[in-house]
Structure formats: structure tokens, C-alpha cells
MARLUMRO-416775 format. One record per residue (C-alpha): y negated, z negated, x. Coordinates in Angstrom, 1 decimal. Layout:
<r north="Y" up="Z" east="X"/>
...
***
This chain:
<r north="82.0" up="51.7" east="2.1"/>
<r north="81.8" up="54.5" east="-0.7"/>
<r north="83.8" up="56.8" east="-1.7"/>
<r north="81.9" up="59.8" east="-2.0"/>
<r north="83.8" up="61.9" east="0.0"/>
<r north="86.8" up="62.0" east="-2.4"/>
<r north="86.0" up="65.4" east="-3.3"/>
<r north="87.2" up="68.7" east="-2.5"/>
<r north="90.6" up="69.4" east="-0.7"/>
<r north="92.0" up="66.9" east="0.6"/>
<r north="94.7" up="67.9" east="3.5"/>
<r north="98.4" up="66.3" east="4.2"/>
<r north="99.3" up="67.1" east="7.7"/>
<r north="103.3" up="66.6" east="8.7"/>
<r north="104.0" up="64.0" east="11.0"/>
<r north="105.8" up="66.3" east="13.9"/>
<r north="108.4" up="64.3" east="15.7"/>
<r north="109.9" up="65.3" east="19.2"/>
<r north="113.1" up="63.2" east="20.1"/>
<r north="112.0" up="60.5" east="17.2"/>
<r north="108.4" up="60.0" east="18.5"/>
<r north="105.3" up="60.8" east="17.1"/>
<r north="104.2" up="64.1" east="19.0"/>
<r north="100.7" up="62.8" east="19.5"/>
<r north="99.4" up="66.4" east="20.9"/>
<r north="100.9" up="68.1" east="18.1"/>
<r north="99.5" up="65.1" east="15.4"/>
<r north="96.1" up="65.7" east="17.0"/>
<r north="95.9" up="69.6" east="17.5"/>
<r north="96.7" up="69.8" east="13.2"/>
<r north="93.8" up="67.2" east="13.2"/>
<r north="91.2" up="69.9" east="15.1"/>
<r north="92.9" up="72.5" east="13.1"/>
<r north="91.9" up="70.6" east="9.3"/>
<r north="88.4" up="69.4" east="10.7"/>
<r north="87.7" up="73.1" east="12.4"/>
<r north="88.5" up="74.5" east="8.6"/>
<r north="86.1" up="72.2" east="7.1"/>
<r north="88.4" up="70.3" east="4.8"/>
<r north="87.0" up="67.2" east="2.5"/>
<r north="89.0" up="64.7" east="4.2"/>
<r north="92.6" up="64.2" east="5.8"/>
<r north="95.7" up="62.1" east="4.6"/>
<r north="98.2" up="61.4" east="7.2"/>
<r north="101.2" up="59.5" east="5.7"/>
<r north="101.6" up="60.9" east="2.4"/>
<r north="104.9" up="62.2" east="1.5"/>
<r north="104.7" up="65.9" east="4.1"/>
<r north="104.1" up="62.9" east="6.8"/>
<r north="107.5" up="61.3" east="5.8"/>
<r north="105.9" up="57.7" east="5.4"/>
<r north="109.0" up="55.9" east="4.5"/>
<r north="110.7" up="57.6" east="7.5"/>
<r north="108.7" up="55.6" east="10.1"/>
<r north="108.7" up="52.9" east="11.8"/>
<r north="105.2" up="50.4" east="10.8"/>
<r north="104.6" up="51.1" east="15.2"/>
<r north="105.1" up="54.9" east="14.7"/>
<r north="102.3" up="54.4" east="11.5"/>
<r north="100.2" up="52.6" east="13.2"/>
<r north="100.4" up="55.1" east="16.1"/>
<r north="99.6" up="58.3" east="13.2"/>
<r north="96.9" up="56.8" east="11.9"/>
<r north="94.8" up="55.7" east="15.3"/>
<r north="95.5" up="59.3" east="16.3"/>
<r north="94.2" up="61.2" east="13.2"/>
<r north="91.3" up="58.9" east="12.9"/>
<r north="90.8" up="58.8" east="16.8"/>
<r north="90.8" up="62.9" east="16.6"/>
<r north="89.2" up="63.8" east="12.9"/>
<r north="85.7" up="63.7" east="14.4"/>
<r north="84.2" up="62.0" east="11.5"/>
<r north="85.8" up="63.7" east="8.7"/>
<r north="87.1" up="60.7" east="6.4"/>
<r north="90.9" up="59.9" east="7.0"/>
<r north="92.9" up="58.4" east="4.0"/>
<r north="96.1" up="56.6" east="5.2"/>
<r north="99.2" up="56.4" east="3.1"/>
<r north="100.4" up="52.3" east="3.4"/>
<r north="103.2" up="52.7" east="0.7"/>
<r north="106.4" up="50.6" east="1.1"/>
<r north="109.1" up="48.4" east="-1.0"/>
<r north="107.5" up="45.2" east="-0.3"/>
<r north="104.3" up="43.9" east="-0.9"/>
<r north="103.8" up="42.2" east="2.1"/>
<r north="104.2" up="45.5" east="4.0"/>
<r north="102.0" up="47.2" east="1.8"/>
<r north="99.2" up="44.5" east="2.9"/>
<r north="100.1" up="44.5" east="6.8"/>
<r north="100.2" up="48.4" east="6.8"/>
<r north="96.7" up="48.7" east="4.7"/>
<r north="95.6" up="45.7" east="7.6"/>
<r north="97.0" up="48.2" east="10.6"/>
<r north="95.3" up="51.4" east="8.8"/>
<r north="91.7" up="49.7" east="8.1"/>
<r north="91.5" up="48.7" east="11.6"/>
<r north="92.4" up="51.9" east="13.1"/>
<r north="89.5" up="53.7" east="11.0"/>
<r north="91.2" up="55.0" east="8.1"/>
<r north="88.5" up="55.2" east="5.6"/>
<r north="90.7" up="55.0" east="2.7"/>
<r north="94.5" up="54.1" east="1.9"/>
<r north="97.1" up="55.7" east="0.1"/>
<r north="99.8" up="53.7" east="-2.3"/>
<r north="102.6" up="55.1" east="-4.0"/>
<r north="105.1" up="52.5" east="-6.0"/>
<r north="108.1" up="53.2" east="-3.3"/>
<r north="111.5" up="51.3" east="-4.9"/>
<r north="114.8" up="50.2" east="-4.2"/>
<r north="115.1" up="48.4" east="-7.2"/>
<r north="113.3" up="49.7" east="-10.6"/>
<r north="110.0" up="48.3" east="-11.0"/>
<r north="108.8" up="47.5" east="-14.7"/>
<r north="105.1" up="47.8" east="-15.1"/>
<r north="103.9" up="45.0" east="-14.8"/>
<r north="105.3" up="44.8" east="-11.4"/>
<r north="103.8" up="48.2" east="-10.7"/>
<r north="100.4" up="46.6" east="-11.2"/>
<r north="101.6" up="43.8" east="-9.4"/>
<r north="102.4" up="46.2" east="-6.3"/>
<r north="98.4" up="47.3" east="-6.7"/>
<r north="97.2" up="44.1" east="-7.4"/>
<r north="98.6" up="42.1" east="-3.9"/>
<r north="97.2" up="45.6" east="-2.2"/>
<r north="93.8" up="45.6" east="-3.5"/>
<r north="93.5" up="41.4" east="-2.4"/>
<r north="92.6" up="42.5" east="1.5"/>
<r north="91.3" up="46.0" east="1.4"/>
<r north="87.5" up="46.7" east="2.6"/>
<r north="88.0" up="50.7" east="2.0"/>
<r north="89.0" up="52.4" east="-1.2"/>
<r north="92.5" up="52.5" east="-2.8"/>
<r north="93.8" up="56.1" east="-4.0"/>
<r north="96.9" up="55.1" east="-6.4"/>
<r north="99.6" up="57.3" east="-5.7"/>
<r north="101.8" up="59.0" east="-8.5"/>
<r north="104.3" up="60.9" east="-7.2"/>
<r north="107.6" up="60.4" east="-9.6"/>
<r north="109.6" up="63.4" east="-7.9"/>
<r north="110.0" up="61.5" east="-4.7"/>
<r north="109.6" up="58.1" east="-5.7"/>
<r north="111.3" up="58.1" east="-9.2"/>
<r north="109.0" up="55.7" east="-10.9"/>
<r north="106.9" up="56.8" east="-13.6"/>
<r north="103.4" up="55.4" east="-13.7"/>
<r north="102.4" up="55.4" east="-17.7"/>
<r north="99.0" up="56.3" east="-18.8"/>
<r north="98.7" up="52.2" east="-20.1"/>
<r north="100.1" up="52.1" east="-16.1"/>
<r north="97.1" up="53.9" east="-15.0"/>
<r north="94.6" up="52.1" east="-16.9"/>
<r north="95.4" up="48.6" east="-15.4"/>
<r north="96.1" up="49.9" east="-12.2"/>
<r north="92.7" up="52.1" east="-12.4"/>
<r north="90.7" up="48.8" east="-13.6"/>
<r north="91.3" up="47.1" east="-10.4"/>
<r north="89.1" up="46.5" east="-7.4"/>
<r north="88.9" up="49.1" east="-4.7"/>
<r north="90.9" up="51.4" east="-6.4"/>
<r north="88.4" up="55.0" east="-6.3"/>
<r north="91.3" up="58.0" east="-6.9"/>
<r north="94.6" up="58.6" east="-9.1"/>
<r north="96.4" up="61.1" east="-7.2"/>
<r north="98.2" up="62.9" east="-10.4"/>
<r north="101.5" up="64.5" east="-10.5"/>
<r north="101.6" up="68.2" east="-10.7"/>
<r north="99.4" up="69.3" east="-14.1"/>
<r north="100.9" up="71.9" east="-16.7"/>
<r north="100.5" up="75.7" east="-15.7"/>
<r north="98.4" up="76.5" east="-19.4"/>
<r north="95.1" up="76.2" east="-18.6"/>
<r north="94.8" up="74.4" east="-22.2"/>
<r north="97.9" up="72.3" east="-22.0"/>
<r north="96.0" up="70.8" east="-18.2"/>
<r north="93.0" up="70.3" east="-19.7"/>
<r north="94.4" up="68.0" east="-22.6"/>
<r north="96.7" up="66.6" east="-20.4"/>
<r north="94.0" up="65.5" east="-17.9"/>
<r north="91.7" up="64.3" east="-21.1"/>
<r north="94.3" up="62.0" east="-21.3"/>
<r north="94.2" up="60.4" east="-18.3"/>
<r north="90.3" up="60.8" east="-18.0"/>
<r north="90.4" up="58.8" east="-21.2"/>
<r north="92.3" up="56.0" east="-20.0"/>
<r north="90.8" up="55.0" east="-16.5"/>
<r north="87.2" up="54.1" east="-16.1"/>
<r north="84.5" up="56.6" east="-15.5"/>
<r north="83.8" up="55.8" east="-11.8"/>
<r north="87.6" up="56.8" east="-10.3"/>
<r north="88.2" up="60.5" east="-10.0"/>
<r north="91.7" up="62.2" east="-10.3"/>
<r north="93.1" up="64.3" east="-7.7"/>
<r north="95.5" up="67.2" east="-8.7"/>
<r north="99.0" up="67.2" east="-6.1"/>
<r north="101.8" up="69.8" east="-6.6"/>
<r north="100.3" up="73.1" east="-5.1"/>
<r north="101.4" up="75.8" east="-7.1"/>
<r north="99.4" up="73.8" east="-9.9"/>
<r north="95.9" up="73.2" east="-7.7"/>
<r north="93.9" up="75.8" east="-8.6"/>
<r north="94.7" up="74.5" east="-12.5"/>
<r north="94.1" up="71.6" east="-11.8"/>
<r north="90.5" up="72.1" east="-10.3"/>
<r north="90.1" up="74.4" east="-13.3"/>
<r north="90.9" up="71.9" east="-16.0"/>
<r north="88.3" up="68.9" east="-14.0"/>
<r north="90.0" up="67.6" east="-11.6"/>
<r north="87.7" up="66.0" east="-8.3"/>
<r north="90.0" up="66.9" east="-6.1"/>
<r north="93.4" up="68.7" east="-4.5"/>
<r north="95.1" up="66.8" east="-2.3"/>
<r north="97.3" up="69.5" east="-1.0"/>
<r north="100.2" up="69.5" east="1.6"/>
<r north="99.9" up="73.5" east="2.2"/>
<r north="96.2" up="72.6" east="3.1"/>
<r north="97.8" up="70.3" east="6.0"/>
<r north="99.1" up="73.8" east="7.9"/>
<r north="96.8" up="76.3" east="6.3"/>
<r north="94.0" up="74.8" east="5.4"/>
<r north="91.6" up="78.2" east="5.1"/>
<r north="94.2" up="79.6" east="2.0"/>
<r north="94.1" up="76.3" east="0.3"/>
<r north="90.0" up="76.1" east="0.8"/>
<r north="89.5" up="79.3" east="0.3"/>
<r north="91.3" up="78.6" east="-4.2"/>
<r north="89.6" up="75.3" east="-3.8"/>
<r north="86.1" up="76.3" east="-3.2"/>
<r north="86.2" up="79.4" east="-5.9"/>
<r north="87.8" up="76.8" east="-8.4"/>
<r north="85.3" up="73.9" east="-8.0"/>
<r north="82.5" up="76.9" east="-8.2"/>
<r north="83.7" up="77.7" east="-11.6"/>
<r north="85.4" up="81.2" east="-10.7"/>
<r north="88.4" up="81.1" east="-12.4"/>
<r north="89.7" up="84.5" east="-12.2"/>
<r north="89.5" up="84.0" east="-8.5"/>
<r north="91.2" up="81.1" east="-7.9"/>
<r north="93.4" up="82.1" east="-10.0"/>
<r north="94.3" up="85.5" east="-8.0"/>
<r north="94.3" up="83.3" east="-4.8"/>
<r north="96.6" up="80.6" east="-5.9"/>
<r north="99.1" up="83.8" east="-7.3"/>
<r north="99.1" up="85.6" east="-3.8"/>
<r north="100.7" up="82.0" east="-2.4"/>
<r north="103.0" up="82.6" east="-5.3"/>
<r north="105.6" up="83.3" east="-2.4"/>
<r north="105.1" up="79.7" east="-1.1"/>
<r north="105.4" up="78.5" east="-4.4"/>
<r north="108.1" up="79.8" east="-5.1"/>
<r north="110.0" up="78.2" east="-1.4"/>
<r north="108.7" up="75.2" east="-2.2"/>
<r north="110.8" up="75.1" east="-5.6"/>
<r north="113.6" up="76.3" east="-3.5"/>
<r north="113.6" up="73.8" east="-1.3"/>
<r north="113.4" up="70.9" east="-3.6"/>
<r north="109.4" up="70.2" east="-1.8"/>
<r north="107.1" up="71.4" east="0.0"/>
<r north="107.8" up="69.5" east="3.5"/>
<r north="110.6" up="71.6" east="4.8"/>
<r north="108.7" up="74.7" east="4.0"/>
<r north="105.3" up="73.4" east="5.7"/>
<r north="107.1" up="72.3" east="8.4"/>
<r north="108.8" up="75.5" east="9.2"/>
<r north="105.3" up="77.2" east="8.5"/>
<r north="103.7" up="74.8" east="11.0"/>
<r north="106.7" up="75.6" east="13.4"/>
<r north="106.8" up="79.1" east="13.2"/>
<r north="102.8" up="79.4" east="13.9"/>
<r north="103.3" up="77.3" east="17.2"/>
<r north="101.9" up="74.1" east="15.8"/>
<r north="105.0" up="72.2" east="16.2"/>
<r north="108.0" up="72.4" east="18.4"/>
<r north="111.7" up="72.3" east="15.6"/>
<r north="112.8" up="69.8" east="15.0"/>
<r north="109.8" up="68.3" east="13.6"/>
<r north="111.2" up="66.2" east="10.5"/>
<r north="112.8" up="62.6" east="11.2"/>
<r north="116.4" up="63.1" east="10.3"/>
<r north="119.0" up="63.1" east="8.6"/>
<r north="116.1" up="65.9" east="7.1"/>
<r north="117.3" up="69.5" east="8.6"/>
<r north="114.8" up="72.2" east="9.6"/>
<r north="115.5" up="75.3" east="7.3"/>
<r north="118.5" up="77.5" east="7.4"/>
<r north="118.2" up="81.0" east="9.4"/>
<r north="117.8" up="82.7" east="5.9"/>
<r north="114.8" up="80.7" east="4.5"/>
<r north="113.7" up="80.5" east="7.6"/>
<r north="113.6" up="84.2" east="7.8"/>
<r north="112.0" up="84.5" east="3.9"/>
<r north="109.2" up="82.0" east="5.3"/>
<r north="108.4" up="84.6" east="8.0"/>
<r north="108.3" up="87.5" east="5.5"/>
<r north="105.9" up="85.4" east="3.5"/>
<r north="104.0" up="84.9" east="6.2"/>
<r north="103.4" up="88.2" east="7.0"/>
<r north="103.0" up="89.2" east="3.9"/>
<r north="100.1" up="86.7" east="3.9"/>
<r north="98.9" up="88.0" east="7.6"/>
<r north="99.1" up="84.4" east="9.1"/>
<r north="99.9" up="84.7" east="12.8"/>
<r north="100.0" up="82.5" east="15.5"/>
<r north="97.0" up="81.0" east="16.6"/>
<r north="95.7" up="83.9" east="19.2"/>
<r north="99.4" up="85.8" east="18.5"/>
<r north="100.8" up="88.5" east="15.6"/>
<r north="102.4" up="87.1" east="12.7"/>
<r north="106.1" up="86.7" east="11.8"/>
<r north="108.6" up="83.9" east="12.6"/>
<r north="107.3" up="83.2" east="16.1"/>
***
């Protein structure tokens, strides 16, 4: 099975949650909304679907659903955990429910060195039959993968994407920066920018593609600086990543992104509050009012309503 559709933007939906369940109308109505935008692909499970907050049942259940609703737009499932074992028996669950590629961050109680990093992805890779995008996310899981990191990792079977922290906001400093790491995996596996605020950058300075949590919720905004960045436009991508410069700004706030999405996602109807697995609280009434104002700043409403906090 290829991986040709890594490309593009690449959309986290939230998991919503009603009473500690999966909300399986609400997982599938953000589904319609990504395919009906026209994204590149979906990723349930990342880090805005609060992976290591579920249950491997409520996992199994997220990915069926999103694969089940994404009407043949490729669904990449995140299948991180402490243990390898895990890792392998949620990779099994997400193959079989039609995932067409998995997601694996180094999630760890204890700190890993790297060679038991490349262990992690080593015991992963053993079972797979779909592609393997290696996850770097240091701000949530606090282990740092080093370029040498990236190189063994990258060399291994299966493995088709490096999902990259957040590059540097100079245009000059990215594109070094991403030489870098172009320089030290093979040829064949793209690099996918995360960290919003830095997409339309990171597109600039090479990258394949954005895999973007904002794009989960509003998936036309984050298409919209996607498309004009992949088309070479930089001076409009660059003016529509600075008029979400509001959202960028909340998401530093709010140490994240999730919070804010899910209050976006809440606030346009798409979820009932809470939506987030505690002990993670909704928004206070104050950011929760600054998300509206943003909003309408933005002229996002409701679907088929006005815009503000809803």
C-alpha cells in the first residue's frame, strides 16, 4: 500500500467525549466536515484526539468510526503508547479497522535513551502492512528525537513521514533547519510540518505536508494557507496564516492547541462541552469569550447560524 497521499494538509480532529464515551455522531459529523473540505487525509488519535487519555476499546472504537465515515479519504491512526507491546496491538486494532497509515510518538514514563527510541520503532514496524509516520512531538511528550534519532528511525521499514516539531518563524532559519533533517533521512520519506502558527513556513521552506490540528475544526482556513503555500505564493500564505494570528496567539496561551479547538469546535455546534477527557477543563468564561471575538473576527459561524460564542 503506498503512501502517496501523504501530501497536503493533513487534519487532527478532537476526540469529543460525552459522559467519558466517544460521541460517535459528533466523531463522525467532523469526519463529513474534513472530507466535505477536501483535506489530504485525516489523523484521528494524535495529540487534539487525547490518545493517551483513552481507553485501547474507546481507540479502537475512534478509529472504525473515522475510517467507517472518511469516504475514502486516507485515515492515519495515532497507535502511540509506553509499551511496545501496546504500540503493536494498537497498530493491529488500527490496520484492521482501515486506517491507512499509523501514527507513533515515543510516549514515556521513564526516559528513553535512543537506542531505545529506535527500539520503540523497531518492535512497531515488525507487523505493520501500512506506512509508519514517526511522531516528534517533544512539548507533549518530553523526549527529544535527535537528528542521528531520525536517521535510524527514518531507515527503517514502513516508516513514509517524520512529523517535525514546530519549524523556526525566519523563512531562512526553516529552510536550514529543514536541510538538516532532509539531509539526514533518506530521500523517499517526506517531513510534515506540526505547530500551526509555523505551517505556512513550514510548506514555504519544503515541507510535504501540515499536519494541522486547526485543520481538524476549520479545515477551509487551514486549506485555504496550505494550498497558496504548496503553489509557491508566499506572500499569501503568508497574509493568511497572520489573519489566524488571533488563534495563534490562544494557542500559546493555553499551553496547546486542544483546549482552544475544542472550544472552537464547541462554540460552532460541533460538539456538546465538555468534550475533553478529564481532569482537562473546558476554557474559562474569559478565554472562552476571546475565542468568540476571534471568531468573529474571522466570520466563522455556526454551520447554517451567525457567528460568535454560540
Amino acid at each position: 500500500m503506498g503512501d502517496d497521499w501523504l501530501t497536503g494538509v493533513s487534519a487532527f480532529p478532537l476526540t469529543p467525549l460525552r459522559d467519558g464515551r466517544v460521541d460517535e455522531a459528533a466523531l463522525a459529523g467532523l469526519v463529513h466536515r474534513l472530507v466535505g473540505a477536501g483535506v489530504e487525509s485525516i489523523g484521528v488519535l494524535g495529540s487534539t484526539g487525547a490518545y493517551t487519555y483513552l481507553t485501547r476499546e474507546q481507540r479502537r472504537q475512534v478509529a472504525r468510526i473515522a475510517a467507517a465515515e472518511s469516504d475514502g479519504v486516507p485515515v492515519l491512526v495515532g497507535v502511540g503508547h509506553c509499551a511496545s507491546s501496546e504500540v503493536a496491538a494498537l497498530a493491529q486494532d488500527a490496520q484492521q479497522a482501515g486506517a491507512r497509515g499509523v501514527l507513533l510518538a515515543p510516549v514515556a514514563y521513564q526516559p528513553l535513551t535512543d537506542d531505545e527510541i529506535v527500539a520503540l520503532y523497531e518492535d512497531a514496524v515488525r507487523e505493520l502492512s501500512v506506512p509508519l509516520v514517526v511522531y516528534d512531538n517533544p512539548a507533549t511528550t518530553h523526549v527529544e528525537l535527535s537528528l542521528e534519532t531520525y536517521a535510524r528511525v527514518a531507515s527503517l521499514p514502513r516508516v513514509a513521514a517524520v512529523k517535525i516539531p514546530p519549524v523556526p518563524l525566519d523563512a531562512a532559519a526553516a529552510r536550514a533547519h529543514l536541510q538538516r533533517i532532509r539531509e539526514a533521512v533518506p530521500a523517499n520519506v517526506r517531513i510534515g510540518v506540526s505547530g500551526d502558527g509555523a505551517g505556512a513556513i513550514g510548506l514555504l521552506a519544503g515541507c510535504d505536508l501540515w499536519f494541522s490540528a486547526l485543520a481538524g475544526t476549520l479545515p477551509e482556513h487551514v486549506l485555504a494557507i496550505g494550498r497558496a503555500a504548496q503553489s509557491g505564493d508566499a506572500a499569501l500564505a503568508t497574509a493568511l496564516s497572520d489573519r489566524l494570528q488571533g488563534l495563534w496567539d490562544l494557542f500559546a496561551r493555553c499551553g496547546g492547541s486542544i483546549r482552544v479547538v475544542a472550544e472552537i469546535a464547541a462554540q460552532l455546534g460541533l460538539v456538546q462541552r465538555p468534550v475533553l477527557p478529564r481532569p482537562l477543563l473546558p476554557l474559562d468564561p474569559v478565554l472562552q469569550g476571546d475565542v468568540a471575538e476571534v471568531l468573529a473576527g474571522l466570520g466563522v459561524s455556526r454551520p447554517g447560524g451567525r457567528a460568535g460564542s454560540g
